[in-house]
KOLFI-629263 format. One line per 4 residues: their letters; for each residue x, y, z of N, C-alpha, C. Coordinates in Angstrom, 1 decimal, always signed. Atoms other than C-alpha are relative to their C-alpha. Last residue first. Layout:
<pts>
a = X/Y/Z/X/Y/Z/X/Y/Z; ... .
</pts>
This chain:
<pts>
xxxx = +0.0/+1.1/+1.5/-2.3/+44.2/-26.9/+1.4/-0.5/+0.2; -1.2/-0.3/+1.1/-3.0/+45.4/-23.6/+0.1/-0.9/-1.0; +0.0/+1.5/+0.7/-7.0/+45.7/-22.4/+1.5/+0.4/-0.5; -0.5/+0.3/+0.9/-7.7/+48.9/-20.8/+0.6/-1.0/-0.1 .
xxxx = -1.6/+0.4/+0.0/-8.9/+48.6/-17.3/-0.3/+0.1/-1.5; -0.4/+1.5/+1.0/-13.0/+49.6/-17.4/+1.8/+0.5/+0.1; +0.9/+0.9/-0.5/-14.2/+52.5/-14.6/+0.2/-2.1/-0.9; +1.3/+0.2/+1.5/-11.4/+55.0/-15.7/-0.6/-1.8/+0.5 .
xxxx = +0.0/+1.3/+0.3/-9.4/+56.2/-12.7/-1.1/-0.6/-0.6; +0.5/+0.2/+1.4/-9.4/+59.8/-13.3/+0.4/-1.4/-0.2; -1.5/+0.3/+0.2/-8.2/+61.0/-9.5/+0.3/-0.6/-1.3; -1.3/-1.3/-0.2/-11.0/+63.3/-9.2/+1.3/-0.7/-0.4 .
xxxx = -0.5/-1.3/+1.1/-13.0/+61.0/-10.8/+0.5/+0.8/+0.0; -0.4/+0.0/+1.7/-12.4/+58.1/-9.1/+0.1/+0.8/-0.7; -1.2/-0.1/+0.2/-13.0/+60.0/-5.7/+1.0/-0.6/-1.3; -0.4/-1.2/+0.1/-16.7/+60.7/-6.8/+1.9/+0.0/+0.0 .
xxxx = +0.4/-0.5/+1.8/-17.4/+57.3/-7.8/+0.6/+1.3/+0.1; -0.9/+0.9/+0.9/-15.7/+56.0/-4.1/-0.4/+0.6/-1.5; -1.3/-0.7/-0.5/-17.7/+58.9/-1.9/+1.3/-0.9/-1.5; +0.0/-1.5/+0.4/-20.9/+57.4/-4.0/+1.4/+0.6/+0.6 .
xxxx = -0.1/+0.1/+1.6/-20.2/+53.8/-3.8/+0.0/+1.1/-0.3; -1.6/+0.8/+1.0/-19.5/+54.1/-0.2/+0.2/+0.3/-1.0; -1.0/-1.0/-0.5/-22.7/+56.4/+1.1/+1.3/-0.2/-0.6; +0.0/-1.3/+0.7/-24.7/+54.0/-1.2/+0.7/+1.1/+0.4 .
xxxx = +0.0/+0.5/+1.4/-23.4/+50.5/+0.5/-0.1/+1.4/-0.9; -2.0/+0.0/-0.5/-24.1/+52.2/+4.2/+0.8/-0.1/-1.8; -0.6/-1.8/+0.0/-27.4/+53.1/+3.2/+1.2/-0.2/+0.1; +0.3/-0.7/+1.6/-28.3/+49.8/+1.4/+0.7/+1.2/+0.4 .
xxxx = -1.5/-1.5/+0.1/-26.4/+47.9/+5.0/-0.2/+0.6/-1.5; -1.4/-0.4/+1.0/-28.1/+44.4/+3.8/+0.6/+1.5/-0.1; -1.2/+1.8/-0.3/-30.3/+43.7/+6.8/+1.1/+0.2/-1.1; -0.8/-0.2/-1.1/-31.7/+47.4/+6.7/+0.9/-1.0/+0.0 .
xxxx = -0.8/-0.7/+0.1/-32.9/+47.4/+2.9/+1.3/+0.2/+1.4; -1.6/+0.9/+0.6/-33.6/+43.5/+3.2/+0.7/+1.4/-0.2; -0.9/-0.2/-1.3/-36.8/+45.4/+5.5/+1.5/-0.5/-0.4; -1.0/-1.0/-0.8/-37.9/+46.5/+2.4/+0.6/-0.1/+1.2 .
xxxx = +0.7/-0.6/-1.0/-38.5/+43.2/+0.9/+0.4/+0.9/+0.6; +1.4/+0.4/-0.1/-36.9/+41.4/-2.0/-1.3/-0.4/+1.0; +0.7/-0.5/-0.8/-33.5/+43.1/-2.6/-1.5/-0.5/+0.1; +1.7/+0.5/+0.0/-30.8/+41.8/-4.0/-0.8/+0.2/+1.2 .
xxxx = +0.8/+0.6/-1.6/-27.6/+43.7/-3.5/-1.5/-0.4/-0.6; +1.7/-0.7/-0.5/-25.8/+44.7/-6.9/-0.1/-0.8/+1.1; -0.1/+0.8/-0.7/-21.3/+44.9/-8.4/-1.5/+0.4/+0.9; +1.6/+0.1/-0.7/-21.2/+46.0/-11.7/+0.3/-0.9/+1.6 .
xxxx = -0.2/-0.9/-0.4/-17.5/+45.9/-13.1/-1.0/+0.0/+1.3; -1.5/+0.1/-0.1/-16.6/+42.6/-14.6/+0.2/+1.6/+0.8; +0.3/-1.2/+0.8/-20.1/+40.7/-14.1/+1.5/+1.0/+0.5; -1.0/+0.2/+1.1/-19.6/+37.2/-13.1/-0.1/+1.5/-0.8 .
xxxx = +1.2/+0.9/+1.0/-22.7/+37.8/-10.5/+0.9/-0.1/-1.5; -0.5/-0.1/+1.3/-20.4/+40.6/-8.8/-1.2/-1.2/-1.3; -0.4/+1.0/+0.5/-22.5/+40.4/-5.3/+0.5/+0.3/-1.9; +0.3/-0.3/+1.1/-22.9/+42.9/-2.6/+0.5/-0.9/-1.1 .
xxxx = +1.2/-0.1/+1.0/-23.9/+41.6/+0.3/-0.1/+0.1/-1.2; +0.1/+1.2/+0.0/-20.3/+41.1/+1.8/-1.5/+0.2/-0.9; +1.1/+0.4/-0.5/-19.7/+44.9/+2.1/-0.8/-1.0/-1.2; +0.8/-0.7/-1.2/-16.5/+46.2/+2.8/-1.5/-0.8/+0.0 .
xxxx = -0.8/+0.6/-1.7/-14.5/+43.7/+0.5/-0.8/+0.1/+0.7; +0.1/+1.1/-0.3/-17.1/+44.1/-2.3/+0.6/-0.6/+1.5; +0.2/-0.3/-1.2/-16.3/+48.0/-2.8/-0.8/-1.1/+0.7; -0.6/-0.7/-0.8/-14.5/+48.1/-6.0/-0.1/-0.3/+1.7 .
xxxx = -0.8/+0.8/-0.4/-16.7/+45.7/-7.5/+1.3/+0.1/+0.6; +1.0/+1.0/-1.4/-19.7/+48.0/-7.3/+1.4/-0.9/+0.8; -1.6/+0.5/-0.7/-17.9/+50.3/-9.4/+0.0/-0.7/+0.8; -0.8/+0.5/+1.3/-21.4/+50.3/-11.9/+1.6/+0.4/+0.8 .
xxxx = -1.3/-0.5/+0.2/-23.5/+49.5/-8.7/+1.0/+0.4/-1.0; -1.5/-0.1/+0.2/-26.6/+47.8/-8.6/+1.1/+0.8/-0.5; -0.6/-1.7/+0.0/-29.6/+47.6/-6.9/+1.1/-0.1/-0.6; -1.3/-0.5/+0.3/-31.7/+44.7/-8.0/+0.7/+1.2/+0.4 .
xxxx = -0.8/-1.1/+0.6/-35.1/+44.5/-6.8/+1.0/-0.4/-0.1; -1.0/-0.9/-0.8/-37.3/+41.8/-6.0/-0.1/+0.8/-0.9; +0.4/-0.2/-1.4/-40.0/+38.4/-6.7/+0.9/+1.2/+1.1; +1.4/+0.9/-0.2/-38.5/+37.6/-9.9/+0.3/+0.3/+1.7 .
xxxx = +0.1/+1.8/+0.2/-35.8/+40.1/-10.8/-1.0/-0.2/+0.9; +0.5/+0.9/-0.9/-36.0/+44.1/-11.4/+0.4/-0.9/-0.2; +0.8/+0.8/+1.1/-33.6/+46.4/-12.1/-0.9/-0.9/+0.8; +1.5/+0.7/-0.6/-32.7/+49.8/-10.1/-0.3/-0.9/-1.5 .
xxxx = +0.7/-0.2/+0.7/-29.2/+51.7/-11.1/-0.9/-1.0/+1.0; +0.6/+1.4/-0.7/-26.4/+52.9/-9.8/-0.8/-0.3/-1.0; +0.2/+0.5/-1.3/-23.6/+55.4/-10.6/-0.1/-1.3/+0.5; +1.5/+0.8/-0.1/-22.9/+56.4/-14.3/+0.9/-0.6/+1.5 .
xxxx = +0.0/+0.9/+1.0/-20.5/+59.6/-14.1/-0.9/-0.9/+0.4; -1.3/-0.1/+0.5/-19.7/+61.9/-11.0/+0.2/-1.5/-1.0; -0.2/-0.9/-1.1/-23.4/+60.8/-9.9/+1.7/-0.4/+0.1; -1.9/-0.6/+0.3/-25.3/+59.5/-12.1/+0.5/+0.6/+0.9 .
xxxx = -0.6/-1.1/-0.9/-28.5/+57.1/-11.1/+1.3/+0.4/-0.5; -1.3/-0.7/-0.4/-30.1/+55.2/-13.5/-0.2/+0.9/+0.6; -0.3/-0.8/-0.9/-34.3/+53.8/-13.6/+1.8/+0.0/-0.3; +0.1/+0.1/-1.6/-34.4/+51.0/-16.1/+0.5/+1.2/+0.4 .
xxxx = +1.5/+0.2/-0.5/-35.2/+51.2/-20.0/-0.1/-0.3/+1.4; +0.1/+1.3/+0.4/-31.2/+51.4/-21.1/-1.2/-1.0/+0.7; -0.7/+0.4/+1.3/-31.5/+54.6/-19.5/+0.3/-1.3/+0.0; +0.1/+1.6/-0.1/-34.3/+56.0/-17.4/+0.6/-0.1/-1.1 .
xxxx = +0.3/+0.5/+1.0/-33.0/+58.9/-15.5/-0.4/-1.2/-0.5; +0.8/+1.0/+0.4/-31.8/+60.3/-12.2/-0.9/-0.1/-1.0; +0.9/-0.4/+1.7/-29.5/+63.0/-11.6/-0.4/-1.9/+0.0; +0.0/+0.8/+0.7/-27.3/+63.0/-7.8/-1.2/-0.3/-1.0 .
xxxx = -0.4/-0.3/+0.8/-26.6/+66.2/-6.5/+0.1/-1.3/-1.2; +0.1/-1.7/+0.9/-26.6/+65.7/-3.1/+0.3/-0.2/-1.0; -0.8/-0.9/+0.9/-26.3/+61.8/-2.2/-0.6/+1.0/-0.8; -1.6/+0.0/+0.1/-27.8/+60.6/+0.7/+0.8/+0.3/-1.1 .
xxxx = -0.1/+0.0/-2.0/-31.6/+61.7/+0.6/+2.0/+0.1/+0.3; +0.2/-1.4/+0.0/-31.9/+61.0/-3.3/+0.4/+1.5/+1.3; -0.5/-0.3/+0.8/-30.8/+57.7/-3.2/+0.4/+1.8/-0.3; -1.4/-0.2/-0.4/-32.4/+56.9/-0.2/+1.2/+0.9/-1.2 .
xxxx = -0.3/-1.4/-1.1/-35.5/+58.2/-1.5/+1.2/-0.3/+0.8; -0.2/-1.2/+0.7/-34.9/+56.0/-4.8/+0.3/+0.5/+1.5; -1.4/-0.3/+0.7/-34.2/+52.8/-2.8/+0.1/+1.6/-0.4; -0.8/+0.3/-0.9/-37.6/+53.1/-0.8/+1.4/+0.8/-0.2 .
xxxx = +0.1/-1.1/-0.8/-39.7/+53.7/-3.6/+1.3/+0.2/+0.9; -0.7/-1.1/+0.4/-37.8/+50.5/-5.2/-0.2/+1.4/+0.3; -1.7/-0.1/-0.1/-38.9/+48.5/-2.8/+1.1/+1.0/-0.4; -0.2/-0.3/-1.3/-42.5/+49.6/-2.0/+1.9/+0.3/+0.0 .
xxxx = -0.1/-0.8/-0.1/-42.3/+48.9/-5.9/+0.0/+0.9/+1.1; -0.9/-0.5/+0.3/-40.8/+45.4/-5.6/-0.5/+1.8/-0.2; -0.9/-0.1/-0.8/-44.1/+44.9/-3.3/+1.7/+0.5/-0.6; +0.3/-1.1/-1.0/-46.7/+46.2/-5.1/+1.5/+0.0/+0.9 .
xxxx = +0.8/+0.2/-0.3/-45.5/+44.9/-8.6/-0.1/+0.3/+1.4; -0.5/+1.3/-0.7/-44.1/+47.0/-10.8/-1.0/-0.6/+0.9; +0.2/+1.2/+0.6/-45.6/+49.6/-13.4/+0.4/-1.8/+0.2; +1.8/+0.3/+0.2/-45.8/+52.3/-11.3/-0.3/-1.8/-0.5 .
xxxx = +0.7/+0.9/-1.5/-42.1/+52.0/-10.7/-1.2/-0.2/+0.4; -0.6/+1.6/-0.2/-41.8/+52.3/-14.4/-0.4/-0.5/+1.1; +0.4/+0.4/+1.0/-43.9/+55.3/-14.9/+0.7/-1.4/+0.3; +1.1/+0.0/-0.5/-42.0/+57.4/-12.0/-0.9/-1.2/-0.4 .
xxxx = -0.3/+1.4/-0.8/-39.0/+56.3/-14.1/-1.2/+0.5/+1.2; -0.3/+1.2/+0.7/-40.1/+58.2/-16.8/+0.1/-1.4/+0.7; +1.0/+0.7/+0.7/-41.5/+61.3/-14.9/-0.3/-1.7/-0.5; +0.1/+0.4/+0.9/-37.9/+61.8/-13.1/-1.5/-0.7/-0.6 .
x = +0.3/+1.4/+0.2/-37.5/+63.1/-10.0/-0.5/-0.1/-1.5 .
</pts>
C-alpha cells in the first residue's frame, strides 16, 4: 500500500474515508497483483495498464473505471458522465458498496483490462483522417 495515498484518505472526511478504506481493500482482496499509486493527485489502480481510480465528490466517492464503458451493459450503476472511456459508480455510504454490485463491477473490469491486453485492444479508438 501506498504511503501517498494513505495521506490522502487521511485527509477526507470520515465518512468518504470509511468509503474509500473499503474500496481499497476490495481492490486489493480481488485483484492479485494490482499496484496502487497516487497519480494525477488521486489514489490509481493498474492493473494490465491504468485500471481504476478513487476521486472524491461532495458528500462521496467516485470509483472509476478507465474501460469502464466497456462494461456499462452488465452493470447499470456504472455511469459514463459524457466521458469517452471512463466509466464510475458513486458512492456515498458503505453500504452503496453492496447496493451497487462494487465487487461484482471490479471482478469485471479487471478480467476485461487484462483480456484487452492480451488481445492489444488499445483503450482510445484512433481517430481517421
Amino acid at each position: 500500500m501506498s504511503p501517498l495515498v494513505d495521506a490522502y484518505i487521511d485527509n477526507l472526511s470520515e465518512t468518504q474515508q470509511a468509503i474509500a478504506e473499503q474500496v481499497r481493500r476490495l481492490l486489493t482482496s480481488l485483484v492479485p497483483g494490482i499496484q496502487e499509486k497516487l497519480s494525477f493527485k488521486i489514489p490509481f489502480y493498474h492493473y494490465f495498464g491504468m485500471f481504476c481510480y478513487i476521486n472524491v465528490i461532495p458528500n462521496g466517492i467516485d470509483l472509476g473505471f478507465c474501460r469502464g464503458k466497456d462494461i456499462t451493459g452488465e452493470f447499470p450503476s456504472l455511469e459514463g458522465k459524457g466521458r469517452a472511456i471512463v466509466a464510475s459508480v458513486s458512492l456515498y455510504a458503505v453500504s452503496d458498496i453492496d447496493k451497487k454490485e462494487v465487487r461484482e463491477i471490479i471482478v469485471a473490469a479487471a478480467l476485461w483490462n487484462a483480456e484487452a491486453r492480451k488481445k492489444k485492444i488499445p483503450m482510445v479508438k484512433k481517430r481517421k483522417r
